[in-house]
N, CA, C and O of each residue as an XYZ file, in Angstrom:
564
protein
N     -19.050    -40.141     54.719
C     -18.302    -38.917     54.543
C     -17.661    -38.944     53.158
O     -16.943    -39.876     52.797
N     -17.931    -37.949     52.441
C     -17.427    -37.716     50.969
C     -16.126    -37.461     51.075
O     -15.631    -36.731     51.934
N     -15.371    -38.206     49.981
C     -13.946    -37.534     50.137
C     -13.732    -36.253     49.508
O     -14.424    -35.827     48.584
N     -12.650    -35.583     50.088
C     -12.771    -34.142     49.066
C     -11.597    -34.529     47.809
O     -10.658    -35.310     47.653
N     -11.987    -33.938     47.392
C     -11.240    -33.579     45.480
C     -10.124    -32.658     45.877
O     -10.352    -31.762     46.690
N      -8.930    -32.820     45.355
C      -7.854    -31.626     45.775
C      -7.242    -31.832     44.476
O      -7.107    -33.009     44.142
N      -6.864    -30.982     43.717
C      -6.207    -30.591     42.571
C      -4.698    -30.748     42.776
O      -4.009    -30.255     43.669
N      -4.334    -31.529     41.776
C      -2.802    -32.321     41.616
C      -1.931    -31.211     41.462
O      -2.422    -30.083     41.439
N      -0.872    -31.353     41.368
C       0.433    -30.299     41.815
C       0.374    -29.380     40.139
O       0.475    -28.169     39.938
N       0.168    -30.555     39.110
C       0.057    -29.674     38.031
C      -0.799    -29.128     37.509
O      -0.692    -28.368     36.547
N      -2.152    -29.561     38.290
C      -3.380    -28.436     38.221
C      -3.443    -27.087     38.940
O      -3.957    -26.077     38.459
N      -3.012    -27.153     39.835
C      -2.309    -26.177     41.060
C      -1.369    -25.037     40.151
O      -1.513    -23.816     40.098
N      -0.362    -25.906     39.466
C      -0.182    -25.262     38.719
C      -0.102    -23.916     37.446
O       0.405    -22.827     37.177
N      -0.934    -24.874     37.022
C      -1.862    -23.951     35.837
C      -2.440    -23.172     36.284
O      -2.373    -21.988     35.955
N      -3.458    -23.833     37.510
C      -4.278    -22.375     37.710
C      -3.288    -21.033     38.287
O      -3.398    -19.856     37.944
N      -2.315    -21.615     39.255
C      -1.068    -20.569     39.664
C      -1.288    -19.236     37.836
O      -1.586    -18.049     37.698
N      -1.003    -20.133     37.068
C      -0.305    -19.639     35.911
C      -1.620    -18.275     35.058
O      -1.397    -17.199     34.503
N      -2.728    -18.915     35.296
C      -3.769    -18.616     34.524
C      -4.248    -17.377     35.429
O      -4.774    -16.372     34.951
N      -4.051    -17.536     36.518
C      -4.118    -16.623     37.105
C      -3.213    -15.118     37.048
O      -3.737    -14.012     37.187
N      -1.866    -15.340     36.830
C      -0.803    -14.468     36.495
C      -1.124    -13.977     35.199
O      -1.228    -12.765     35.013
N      -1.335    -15.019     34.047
C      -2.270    -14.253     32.798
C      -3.174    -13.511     33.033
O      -3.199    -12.384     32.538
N      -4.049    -13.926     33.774
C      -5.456    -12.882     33.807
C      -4.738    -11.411     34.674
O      -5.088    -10.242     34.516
N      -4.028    -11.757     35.280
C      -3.410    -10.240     36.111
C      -2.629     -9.666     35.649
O      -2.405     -8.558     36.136
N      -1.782    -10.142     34.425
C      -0.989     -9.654     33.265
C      -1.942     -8.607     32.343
O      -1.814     -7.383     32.328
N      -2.931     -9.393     31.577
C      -3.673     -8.780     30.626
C      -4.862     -7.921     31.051
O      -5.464     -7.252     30.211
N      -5.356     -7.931     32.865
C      -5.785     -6.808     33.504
C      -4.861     -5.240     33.020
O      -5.390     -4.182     32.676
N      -3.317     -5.540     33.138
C      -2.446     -4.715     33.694
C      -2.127     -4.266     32.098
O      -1.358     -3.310     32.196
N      -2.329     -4.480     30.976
C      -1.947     -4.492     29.787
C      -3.061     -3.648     29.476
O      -2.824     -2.619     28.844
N      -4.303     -3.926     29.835
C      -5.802     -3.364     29.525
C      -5.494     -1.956     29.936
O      -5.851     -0.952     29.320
N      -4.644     -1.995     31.273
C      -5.328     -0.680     31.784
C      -3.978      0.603     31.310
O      -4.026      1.833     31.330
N      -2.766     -0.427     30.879
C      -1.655      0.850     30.256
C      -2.089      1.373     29.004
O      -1.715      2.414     28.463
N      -3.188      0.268     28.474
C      -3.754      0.600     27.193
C      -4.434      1.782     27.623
O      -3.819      2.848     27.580
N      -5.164      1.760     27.875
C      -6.764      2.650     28.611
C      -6.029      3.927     28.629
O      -6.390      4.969     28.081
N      -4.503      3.653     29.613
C      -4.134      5.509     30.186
C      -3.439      5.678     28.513
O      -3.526      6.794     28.001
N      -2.859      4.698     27.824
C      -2.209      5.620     26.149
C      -3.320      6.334     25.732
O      -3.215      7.529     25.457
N      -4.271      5.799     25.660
C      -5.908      6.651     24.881
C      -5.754      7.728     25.960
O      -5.797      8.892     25.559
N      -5.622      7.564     26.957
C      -6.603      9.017     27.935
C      -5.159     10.158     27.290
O      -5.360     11.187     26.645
N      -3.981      9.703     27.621
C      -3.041     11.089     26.615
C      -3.904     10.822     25.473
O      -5.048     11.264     25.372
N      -3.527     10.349     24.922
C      -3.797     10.986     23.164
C      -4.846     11.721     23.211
O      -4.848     12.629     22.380
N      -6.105     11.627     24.159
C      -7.663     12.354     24.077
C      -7.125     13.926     24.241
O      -7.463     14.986     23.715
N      -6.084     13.541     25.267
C      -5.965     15.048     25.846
C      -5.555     16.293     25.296
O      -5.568     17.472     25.652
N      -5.002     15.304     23.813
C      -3.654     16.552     22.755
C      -4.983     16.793     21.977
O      -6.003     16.126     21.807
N      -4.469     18.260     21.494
C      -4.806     18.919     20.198
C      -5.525     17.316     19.236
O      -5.175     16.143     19.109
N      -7.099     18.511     18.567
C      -7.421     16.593     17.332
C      -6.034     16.548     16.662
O      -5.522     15.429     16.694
N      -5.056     17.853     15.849
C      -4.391     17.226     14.982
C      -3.295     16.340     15.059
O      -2.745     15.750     14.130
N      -2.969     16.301     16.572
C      -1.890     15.297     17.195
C      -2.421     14.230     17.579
O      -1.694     13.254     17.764
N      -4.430     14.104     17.893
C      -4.571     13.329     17.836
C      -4.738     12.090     16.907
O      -4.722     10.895     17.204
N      -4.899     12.684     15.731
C      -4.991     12.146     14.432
C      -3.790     11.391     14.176
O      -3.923     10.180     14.001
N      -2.510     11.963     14.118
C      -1.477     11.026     14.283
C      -1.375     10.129     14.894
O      -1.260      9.013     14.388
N      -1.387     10.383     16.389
C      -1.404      9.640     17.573
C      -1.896      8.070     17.269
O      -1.306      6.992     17.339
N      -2.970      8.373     16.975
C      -4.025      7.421     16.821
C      -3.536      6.357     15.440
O      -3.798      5.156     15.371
N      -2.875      7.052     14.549
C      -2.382      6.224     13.294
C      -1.314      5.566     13.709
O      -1.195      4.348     13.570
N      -0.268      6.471     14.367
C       1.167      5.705     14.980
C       0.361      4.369     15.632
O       0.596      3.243     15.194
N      -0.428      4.557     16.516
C      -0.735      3.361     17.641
C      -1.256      2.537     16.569
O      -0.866      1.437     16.962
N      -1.820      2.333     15.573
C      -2.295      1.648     14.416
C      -1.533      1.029     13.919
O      -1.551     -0.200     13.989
N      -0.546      1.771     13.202
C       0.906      0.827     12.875
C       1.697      0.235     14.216
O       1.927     -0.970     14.114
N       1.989      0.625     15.001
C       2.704     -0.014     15.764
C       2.271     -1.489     16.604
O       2.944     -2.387     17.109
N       0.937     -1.262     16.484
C      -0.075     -2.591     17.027
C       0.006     -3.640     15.849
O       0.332     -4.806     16.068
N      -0.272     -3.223     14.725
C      -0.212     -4.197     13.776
C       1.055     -4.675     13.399
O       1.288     -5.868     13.203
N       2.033     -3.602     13.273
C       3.378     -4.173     12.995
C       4.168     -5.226     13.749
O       4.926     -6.159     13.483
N       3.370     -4.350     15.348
C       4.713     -4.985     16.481
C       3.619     -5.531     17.689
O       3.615     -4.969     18.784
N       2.746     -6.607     17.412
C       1.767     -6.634     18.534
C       2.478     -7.236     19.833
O       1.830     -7.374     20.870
N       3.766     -7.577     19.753
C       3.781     -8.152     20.632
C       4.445     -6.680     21.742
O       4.379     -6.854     22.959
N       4.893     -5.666     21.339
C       4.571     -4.489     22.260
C       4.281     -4.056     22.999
O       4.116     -3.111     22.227
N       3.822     -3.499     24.387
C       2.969     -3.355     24.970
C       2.512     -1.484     24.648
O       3.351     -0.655     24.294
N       1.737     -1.321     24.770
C       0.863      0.145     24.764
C       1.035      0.406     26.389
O       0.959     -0.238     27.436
N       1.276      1.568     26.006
C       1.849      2.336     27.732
C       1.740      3.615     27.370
O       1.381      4.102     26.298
N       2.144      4.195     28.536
C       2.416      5.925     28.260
C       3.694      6.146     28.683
O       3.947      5.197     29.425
N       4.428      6.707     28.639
C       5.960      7.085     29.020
C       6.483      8.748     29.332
O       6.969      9.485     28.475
N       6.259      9.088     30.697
C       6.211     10.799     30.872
C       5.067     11.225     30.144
O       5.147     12.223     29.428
N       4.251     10.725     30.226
C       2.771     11.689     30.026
C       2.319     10.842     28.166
O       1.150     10.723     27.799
N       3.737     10.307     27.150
C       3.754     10.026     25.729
C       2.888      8.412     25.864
O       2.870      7.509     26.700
N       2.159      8.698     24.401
C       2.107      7.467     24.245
C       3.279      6.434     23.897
O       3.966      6.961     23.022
N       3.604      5.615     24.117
C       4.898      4.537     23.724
C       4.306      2.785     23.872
O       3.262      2.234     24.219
N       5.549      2.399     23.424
C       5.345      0.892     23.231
C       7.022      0.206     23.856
O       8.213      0.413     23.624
N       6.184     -0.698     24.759
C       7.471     -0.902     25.604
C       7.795     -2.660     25.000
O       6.976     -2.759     24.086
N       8.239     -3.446     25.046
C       8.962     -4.764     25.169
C       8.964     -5.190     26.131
O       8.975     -4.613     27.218
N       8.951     -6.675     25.817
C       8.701     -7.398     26.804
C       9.496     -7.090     28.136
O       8.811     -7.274     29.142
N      10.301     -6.824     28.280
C      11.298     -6.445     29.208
C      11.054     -4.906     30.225
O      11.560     -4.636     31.314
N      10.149     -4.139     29.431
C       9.221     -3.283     29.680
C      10.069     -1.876     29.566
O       9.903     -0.837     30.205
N      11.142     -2.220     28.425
C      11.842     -1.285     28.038
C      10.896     -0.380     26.955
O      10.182     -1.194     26.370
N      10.629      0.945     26.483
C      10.512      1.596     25.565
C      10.741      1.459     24.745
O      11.852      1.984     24.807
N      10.631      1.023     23.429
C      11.243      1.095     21.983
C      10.732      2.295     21.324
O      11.532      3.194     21.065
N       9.169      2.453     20.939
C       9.020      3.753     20.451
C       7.592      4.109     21.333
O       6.676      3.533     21.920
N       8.105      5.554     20.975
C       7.004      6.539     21.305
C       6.796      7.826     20.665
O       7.559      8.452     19.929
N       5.501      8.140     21.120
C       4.925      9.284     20.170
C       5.023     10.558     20.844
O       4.124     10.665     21.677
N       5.779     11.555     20.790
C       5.549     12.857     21.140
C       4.719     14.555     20.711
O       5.333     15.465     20.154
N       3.620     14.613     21.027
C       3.074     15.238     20.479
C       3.049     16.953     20.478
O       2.684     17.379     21.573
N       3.280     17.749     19.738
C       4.031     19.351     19.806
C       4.021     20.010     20.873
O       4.923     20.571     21.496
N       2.399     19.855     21.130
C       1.610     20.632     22.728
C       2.308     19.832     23.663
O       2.128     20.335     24.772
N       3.210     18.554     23.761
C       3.603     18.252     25.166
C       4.901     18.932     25.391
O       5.480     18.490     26.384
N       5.615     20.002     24.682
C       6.492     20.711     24.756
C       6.856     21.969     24.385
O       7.911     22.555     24.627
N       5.596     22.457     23.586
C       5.244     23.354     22.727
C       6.465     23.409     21.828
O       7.332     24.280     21.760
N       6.386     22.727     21.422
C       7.712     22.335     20.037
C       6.805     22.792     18.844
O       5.641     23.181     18.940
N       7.513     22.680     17.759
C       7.228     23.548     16.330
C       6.795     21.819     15.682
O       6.002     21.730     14.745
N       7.073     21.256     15.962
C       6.262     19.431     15.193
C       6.650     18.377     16.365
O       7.502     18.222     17.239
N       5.164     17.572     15.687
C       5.070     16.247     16.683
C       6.703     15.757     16.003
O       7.480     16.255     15.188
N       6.677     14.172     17.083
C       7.966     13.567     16.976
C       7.932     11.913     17.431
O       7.800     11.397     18.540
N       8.097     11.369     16.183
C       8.207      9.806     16.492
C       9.312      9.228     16.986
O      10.314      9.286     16.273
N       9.380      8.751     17.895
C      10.972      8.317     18.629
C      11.301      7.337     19.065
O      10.517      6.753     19.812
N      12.565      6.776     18.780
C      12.876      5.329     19.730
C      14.299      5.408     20.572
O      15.486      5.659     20.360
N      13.480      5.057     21.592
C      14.633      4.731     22.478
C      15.400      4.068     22.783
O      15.359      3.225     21.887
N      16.645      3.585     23.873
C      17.774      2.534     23.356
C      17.275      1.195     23.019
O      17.897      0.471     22.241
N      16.155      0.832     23.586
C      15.729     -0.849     23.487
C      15.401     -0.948     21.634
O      15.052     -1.970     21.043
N      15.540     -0.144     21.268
C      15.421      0.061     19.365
C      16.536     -0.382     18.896
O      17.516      0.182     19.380
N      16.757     -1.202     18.116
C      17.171     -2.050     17.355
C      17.510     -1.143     15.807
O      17.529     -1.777     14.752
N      17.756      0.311     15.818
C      18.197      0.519     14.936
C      19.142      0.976     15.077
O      19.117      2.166     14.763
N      20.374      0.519     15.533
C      21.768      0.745     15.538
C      22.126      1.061     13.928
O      21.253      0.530     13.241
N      23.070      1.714     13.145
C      23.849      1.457     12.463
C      24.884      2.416     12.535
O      24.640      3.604     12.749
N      26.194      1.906     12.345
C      27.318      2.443     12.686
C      27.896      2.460     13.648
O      28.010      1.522     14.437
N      28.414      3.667     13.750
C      28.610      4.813     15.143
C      27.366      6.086     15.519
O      27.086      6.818     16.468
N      26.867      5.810     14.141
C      25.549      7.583     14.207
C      24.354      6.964     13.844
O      24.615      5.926     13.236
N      23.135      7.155     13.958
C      22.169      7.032     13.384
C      20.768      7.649     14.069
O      20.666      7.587     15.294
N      19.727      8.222     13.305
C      18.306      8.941     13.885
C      17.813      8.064     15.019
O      17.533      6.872     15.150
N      17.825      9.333     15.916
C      16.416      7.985     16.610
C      14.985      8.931     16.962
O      14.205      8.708     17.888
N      14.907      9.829     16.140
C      13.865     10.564     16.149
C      13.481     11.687     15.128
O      14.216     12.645     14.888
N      11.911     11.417     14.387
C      11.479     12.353     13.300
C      10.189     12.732     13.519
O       9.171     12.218     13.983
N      10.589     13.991     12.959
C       9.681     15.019     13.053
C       8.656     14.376     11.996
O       8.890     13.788     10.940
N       7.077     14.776     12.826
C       6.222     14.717     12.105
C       5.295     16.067     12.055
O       4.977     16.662     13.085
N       4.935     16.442     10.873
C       3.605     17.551     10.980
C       2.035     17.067     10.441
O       1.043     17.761     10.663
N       1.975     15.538      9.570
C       1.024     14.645      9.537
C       1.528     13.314      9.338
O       2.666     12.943      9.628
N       0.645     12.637      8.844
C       0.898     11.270      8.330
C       0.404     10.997      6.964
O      -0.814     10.999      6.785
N       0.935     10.843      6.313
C       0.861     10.640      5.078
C       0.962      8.956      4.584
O       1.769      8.268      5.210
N       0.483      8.564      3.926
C       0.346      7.072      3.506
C       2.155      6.506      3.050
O       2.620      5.385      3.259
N       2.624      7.289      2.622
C       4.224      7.307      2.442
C       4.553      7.324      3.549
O       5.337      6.384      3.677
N       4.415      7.932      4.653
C       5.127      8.583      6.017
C       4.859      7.114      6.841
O       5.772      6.538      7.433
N       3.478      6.609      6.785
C       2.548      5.728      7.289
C       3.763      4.610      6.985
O       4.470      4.339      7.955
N       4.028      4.014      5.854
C       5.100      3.319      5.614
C       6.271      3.161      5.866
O       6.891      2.197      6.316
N       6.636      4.400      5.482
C       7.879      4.476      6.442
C       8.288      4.261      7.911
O       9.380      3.809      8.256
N       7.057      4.722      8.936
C       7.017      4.566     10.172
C       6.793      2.890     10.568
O       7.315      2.389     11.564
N       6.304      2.461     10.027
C       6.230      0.614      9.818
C       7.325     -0.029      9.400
O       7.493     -1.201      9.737
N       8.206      0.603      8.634
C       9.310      0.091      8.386
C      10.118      0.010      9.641
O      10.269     -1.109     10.131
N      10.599      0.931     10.160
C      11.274      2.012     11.239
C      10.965      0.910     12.791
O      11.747      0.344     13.555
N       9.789      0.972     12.748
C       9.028      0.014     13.564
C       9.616     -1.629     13.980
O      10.256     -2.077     14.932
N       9.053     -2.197     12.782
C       9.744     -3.565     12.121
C      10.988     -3.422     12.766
O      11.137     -4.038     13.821
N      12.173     -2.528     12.212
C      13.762     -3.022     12.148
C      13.841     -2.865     13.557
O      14.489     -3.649     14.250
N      12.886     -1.378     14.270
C      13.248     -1.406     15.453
C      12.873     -2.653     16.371
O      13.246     -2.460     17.528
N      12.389     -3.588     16.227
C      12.040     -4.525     17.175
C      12.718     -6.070     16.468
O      12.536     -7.211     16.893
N      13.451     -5.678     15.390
C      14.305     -7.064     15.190
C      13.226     -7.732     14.326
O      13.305     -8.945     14.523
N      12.441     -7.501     13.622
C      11.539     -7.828     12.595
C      11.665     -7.635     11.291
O      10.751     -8.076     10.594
N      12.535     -7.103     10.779
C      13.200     -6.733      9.409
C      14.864     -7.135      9.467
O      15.584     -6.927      8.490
């Protein structure tokens, strides 16, 4: 009779663990998946933004997560708070899209300060600026 093989408490372990990764980054895949299905859904010229914001904000701030937030694309923290998100004109019929962060944003100053700008494109200046904005908001600047 063969003996059986049973995996030590800290192999048990890991796999516990590797497993919670793989069901993490299932669950990451698929908030990704629904940010694209909004953005498909807006107007191209909101999608055009859309699509640049999520560009900078992935590269700036990967550690982020991509989500949707009330229908918006956004980027939440680890904590699975919101920091920023993208609002696009047609989701309110507003007169311009609108880049926004919410309290988990890290751009306090003062007593007053923006936590939301109007966009009508993106401009390679604008593009910068929104990376900046980005950065401070997540404690990276």
């Amino acid at each position: 009779m063969a003996q059986e093989e049973t995996l030590s408490a800290a192999e048990k372990k890991a796999v516990r663990e590797r497993a919670r990764e793989l069901k993490a980054s299932q669950k990451k895949e698929k908030l990704e998946q629904a940010l694209f299905a909004a953005i498909e859904e807006m107007p191209e010229t909101e999608q055009k933004i859309a699509r640049k914001v999520h560009e900078i904000v992935t590269r700036v701030a990967p550690q982020l997560t991509a989500k949707t937030w009330y229908g918006m694309p956004a980027y939440a923290n680890e904590n699975g708070k919101v920091v920023v998100y993208f609002q696009g004109a047609s989701k309110f019929e507003a007169r311009y899209s609108t880049i926004g962060f919410d309290e988990a944003a890290q751009l306090d100053e003062g007593s007053m300060w923006p936590t939301s700008w109007a966009l009508t494109k993106l401009t390679a200046a604008d593009a910068k600026r929104v990376a900046g904005l980005v950065r401070r908001a997540t404690g990276e600047e």
